[in-house]
C-alpha positions in Angstrom: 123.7 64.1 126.5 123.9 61.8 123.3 122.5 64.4 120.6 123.8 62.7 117.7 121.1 60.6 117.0 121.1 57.2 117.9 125.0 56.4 117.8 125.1 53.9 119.9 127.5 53.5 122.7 129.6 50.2 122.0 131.1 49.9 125.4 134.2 51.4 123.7 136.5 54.6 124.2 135.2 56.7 121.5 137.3 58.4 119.1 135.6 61.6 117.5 137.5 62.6 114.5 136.5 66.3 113.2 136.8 66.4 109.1 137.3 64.0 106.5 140.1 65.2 105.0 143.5 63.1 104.4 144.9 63.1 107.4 141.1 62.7 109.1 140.6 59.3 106.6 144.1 58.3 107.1 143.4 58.2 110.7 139.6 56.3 110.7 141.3 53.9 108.1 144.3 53.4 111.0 142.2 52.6 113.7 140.0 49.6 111.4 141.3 46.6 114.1 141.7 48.9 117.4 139.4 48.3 120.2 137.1 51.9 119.6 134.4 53.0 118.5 135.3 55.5 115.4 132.6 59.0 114.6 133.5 60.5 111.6 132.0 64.3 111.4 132.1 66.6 108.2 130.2 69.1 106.9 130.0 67.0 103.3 129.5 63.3 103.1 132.7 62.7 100.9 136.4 62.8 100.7 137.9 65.1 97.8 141.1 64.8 96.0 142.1 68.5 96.6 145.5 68.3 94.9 143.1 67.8 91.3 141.1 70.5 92.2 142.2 73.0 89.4 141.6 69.8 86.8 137.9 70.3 87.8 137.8 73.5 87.6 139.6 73.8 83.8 137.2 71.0 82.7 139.9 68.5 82.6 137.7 65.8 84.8 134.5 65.7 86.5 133.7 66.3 90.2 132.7 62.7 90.7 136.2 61.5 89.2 137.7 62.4 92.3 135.2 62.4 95.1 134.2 59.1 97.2 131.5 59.2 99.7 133.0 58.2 103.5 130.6 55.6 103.7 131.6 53.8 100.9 135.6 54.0 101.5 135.1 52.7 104.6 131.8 50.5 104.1 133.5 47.1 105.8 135.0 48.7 108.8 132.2 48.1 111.3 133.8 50.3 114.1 133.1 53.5 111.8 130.4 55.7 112.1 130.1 58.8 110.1 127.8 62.2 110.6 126.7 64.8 108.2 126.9 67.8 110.5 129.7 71.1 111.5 131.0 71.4 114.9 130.5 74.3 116.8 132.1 73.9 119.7 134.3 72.1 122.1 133.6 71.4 126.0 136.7 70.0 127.0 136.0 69.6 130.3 132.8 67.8 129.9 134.3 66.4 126.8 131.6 66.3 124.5 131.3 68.6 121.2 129.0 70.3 120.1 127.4 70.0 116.2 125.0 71.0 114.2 122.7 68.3 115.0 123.1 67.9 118.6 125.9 66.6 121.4 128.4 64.3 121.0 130.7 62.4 123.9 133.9 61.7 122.9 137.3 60.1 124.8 139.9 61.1 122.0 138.7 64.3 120.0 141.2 64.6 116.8 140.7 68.3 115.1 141.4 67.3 111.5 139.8 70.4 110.6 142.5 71.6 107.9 142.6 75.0 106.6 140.9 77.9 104.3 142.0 80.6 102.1 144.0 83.8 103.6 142.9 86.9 102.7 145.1 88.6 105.0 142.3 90.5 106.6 140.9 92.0 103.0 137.5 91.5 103.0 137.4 92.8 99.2 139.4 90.6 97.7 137.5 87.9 99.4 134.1 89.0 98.3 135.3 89.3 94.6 137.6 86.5 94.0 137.6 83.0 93.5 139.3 80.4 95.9 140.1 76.9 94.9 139.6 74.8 98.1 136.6 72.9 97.9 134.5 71.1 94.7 132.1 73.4 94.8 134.7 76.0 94.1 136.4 74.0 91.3 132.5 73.8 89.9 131.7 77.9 90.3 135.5 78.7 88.9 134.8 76.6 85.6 130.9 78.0 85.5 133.1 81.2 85.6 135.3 80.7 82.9 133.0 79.5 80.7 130.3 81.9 81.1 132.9 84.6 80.3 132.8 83.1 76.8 129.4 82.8 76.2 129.2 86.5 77.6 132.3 87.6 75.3 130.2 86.5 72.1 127.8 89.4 72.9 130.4 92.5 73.5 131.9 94.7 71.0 133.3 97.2 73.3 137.1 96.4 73.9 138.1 97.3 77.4 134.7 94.7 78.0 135.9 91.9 75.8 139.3 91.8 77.1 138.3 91.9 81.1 136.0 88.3 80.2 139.0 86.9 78.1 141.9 88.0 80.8 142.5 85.8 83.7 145.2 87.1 86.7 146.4 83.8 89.7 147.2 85.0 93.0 149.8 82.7 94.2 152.7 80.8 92.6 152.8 77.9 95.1 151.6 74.5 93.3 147.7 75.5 92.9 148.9 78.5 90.8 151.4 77.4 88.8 149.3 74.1 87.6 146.5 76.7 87.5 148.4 79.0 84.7 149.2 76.0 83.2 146.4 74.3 82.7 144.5 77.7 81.2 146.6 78.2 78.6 146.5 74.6 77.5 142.7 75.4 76.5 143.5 78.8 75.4 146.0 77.0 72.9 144.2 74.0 71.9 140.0 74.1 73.3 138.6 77.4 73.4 139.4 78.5 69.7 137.7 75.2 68.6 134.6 76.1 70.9 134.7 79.9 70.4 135.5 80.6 66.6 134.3 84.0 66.3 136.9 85.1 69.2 140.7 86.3 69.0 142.7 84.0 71.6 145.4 86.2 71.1 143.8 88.6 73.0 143.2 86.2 75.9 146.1 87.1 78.5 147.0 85.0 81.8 148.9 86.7 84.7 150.3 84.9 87.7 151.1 87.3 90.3 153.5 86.1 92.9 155.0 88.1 96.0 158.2 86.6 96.6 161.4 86.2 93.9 160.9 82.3 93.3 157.7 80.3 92.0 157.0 77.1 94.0 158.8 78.1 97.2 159.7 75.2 99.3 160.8 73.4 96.1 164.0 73.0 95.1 165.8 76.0 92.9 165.8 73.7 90.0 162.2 73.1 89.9 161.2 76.7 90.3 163.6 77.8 87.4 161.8 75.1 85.1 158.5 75.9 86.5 159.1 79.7 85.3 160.2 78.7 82.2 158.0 76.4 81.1 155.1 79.1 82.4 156.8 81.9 79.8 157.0 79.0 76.9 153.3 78.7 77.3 152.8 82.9 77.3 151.9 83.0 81.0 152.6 86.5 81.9 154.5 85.7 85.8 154.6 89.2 87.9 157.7 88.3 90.5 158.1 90.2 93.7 154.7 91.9 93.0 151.8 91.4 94.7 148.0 92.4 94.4 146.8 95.6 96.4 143.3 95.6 95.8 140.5 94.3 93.7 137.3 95.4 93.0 136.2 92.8 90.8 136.9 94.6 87.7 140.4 96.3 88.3 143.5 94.5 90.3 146.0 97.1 91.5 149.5 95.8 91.9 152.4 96.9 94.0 154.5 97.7 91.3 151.6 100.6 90.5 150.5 98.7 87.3 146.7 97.8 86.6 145.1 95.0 85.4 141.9 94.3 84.0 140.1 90.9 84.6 136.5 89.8 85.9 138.0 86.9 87.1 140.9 86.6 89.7 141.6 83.1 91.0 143.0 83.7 94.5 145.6 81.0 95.8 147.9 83.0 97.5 147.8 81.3 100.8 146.0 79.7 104.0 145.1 80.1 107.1 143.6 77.2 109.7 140.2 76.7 110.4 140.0 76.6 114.5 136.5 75.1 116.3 135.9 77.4 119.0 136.0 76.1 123.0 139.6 75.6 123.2 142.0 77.6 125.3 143.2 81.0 123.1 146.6 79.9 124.0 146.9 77.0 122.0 146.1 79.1 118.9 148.9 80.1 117.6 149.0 83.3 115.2 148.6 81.0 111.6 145.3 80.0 113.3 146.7 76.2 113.6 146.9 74.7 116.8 150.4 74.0 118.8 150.7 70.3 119.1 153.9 68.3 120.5 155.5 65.2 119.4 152.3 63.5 120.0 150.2 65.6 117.8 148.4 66.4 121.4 147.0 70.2 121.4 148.8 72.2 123.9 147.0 72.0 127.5 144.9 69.2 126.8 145.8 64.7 127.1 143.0 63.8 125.2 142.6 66.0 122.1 144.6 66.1 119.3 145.0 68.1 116.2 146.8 66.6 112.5 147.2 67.7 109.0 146.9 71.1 108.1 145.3 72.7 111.4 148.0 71.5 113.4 151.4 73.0 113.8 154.2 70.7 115.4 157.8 72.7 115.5 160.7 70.8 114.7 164.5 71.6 114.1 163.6 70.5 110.5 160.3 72.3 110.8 160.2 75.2 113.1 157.2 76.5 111.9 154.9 73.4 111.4 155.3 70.9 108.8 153.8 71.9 105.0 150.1 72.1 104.4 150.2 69.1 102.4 148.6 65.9 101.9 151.8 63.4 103.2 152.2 65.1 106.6 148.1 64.8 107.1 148.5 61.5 105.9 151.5 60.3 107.9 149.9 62.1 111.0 146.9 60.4 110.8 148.7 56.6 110.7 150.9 57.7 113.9 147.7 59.2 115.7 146.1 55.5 115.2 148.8 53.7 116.2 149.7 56.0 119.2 145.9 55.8 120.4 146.2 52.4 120.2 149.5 52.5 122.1 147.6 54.5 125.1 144.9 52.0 125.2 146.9 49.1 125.7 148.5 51.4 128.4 151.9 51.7 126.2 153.5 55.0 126.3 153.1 57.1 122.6 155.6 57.1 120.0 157.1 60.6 119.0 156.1 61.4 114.6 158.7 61.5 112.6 157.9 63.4 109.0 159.4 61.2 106.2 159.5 63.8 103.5 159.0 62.5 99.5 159.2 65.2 97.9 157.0 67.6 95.8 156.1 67.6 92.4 153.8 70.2 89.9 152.6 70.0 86.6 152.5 72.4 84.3 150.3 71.0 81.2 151.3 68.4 78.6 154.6 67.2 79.3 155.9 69.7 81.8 156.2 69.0 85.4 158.9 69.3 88.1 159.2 66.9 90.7 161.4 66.5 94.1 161.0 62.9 94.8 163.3 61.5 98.0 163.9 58.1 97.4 166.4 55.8 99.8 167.6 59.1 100.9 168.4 61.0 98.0 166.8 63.5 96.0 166.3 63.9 92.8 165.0 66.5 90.1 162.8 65.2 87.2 161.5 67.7 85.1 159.7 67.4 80.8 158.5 64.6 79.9 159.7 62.5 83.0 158.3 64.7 85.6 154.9 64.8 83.6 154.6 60.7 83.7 155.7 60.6 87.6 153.8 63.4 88.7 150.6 61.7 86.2 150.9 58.0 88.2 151.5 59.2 91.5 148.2 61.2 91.3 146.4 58.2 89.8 147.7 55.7 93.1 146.9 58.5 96.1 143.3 58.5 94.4 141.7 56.8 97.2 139.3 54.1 95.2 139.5 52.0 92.5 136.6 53.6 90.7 138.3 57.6 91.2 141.9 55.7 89.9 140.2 54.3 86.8 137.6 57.4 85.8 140.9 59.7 86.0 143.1 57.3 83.9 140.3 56.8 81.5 139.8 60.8 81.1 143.6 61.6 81.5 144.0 59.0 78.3 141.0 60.2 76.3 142.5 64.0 77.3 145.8 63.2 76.1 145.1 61.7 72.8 142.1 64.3 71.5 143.5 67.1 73.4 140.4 68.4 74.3 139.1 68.7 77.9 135.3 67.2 77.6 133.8 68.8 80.8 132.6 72.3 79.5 129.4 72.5 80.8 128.0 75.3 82.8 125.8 73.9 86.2 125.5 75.8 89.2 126.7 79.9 90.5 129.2 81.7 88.4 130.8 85.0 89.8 131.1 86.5 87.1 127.7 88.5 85.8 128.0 90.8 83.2 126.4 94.3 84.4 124.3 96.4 82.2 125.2 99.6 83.0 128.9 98.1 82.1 128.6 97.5 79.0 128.5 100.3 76.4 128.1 98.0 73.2 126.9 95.3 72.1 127.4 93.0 69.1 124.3 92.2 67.2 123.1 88.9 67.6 
């Protein structure tokens, strides 16, 4: 039955743990001293950073700034044992898992699968834009932007030059906003130094966001600040609008008015990512499973679900706690302490959320921040919100090596200006058809 070759069986219950994520890590990391046997299985052999994602992708850091491989993080704990491989299924009756590489017992399964982008169901959109929830997306987005460039040098025609230069967000939750930001720092102060011979003025960004606020779930002061420090930069923000179609040349809005853009970064929500062999019913309709108090999935004792995939209604929370990082986080400490807690036969210990806030950055010296502190909240926003939002980001790195490459870049970034990782390696999604183009300039 053991298809996961040679783990060996330590005499131990065995705690399978499905994703590396934060609350996935947080949870291993939990359960260093407990009496188990830990099996850690992801599809890629290292945690990522998500929350820098966008830096990546606007050339701001490298990829390796803010990935660690498992093994390494968790290199002394000699209960761990980690497995490059996707599951495909759940038998919950024989309790074992299925994977890519074979079978796997477990006595505590934990689904720490966390989530993917939403496309509501539009199967366009997803084919032609670009989501922003892995590295390898961060790396195709800035081989995208870039190759735009190189491919703007060549076209004379207009309409052509304009749908390389223009860039339209989906989504004006944190990803977007920093996003928008973060583009029109190096329209203002990196592409015109790498691109001479093209007109920046002609570059346009548009953030495109359904509802009346940016950054919903923040406080009204941050959005406000957000929206206004977005406008100060030249961000073009489309409020109460949303995005009807795209065909990877055109994006059709609500409103009726058209944009033009070969690239549309997509960030406009998520959805969970299920494993299939669990009872329908404890699916609910955001793909997430229903867990209680316990984080226990709804029908089931010994199988658990935290962080993003998992959807816990509270008074605070009736609809699941945010798709964050601190609720993964927090959910993967109580899950190790209440597994713990059931093998020393103690009964389990309801989670409580301790909410800190939220905070997004909108380029050199803008930010907005909700930090809860000894029970009160408070709104930093310029200069203030920049520094807090820059150090807590540096500390939740989760190695020394990650902290220091990011300060070290960060600083360099800061004093030059200038974002050092423009360099094209790997797909772009953005290719420049013949048949398209109706001039050329001559080389």
């Amino acid at each position: 039955m053991e298809g996961l070759t040679k783990i060996e069986d330590l005499g131990k219950p065995r705690v399978v743990i499905v994703g590396g994520g934060f609350g996935g890590l947080a949870l291993a990391k939990a359960l260093a001293d407990a009496p188990v046997q830990v099996v850690l299985i992801d599809k890629q052999n290292y945690h990522a950073f998500q929350p820098l994602l966008y830096q990546v992708a606007t050339a701001g850091l490298d990829a390796d700034s803010i990935v660690s491989p498992f093994r390494k993080i968790l290199s002394e704990q000699e209960n761990f044992y980690f497995r490059l491989a996707e599951v495909k299924s759940i038998d919950a009756t024989a309790q074992v898992v299925e994977t890519t590489i074979g079978l796997l017992r477990f006595d505590y399964l934990v689904l720490a699968t966390g989530a993917t982008s939403n496309y509501f169901g539009d199967k366009e959109m997803e084919r032609n834009s670009i989501s922003l929830k892995s590295v390898s997306d961060a790396i195709e987005l800035r081989n995208t932007l870039l190759s735009n460039f190189e491919q703007a040098l060549q076209i004379g025609d207009v309409e052509q030059l304009n749908s390389l230069l223009d860039f339209v967000i989906v989504g004006g939750g944190p990803t977007g906003v920093e996003m928008a930001g973060a583009l029109s720092e190096l329209r203002a102060h990196v592409f015109p130094r790498d691109y001479r011979e093209l007109d920046f003025k002609e570059m346009d960004i548009h953030l495109i966001q359904s509802g009346p606020v940016l950054l919903k779930g923040m406080s009204a002061e941050a959005s406000a600040k957000s929206l206004e420090y977005l406008k100060d930069l030249g961000v073009q923000v489309w409020l109460d609008n949303r995005v009807t179609s795209y065909d990877g040349y055109t994006v059709t809005l609500k409103s009726g008015d058209k944009l033009i853009t070969r690239t549309l970064i997509w960030a406009a929500g998520v959805t969970g990512a299920p494993v299939a062999g669990l009872d329908p019913a404890a699916l609910l309709r955001s793909n997430r499973y229903q867990v209680d108090e316990f984080n226990r999935v709804a029908g089931y004792t010994s199988i658990f679900a935290i962080g993003d995939i998992a959807q816990m209604a509270t008074p605070a929370y009736p609809e699941g706690h945010p798709q964050v990082a601190q609720p993964a986080i927090q959910q993967g400490v109580a899950l190790g302490a209440n597994i713990k807690r059931a093998i020393a036969g103690q009964p389990m210990q309801p989670f409580v959320y301790d909410d800190k806030g939220a905070m997004a950055t909108i380029g050199r010296h803008r930010a907005v921040a909700d930090i809860q502190l000894f029970g009160k909240q408070y709104h930093l926003t310029g200069w203030l919100g920049w520094l807090t939002w820059s150090f807590i980001h540096v500390l939740a790195l989760v190695s020394f090596r990650n902290r220091l490459a990011v300060f070290l870049t960060w600083a360099w970034n800061y004093v030059t200006q200038d974002k050092g990782m423009r360099y094209i390696i790997g797909k772009t999604k953005s290719r420049l058809k013949e048949r398209e183009v109706e001039e050329k300039a001559i080389v």
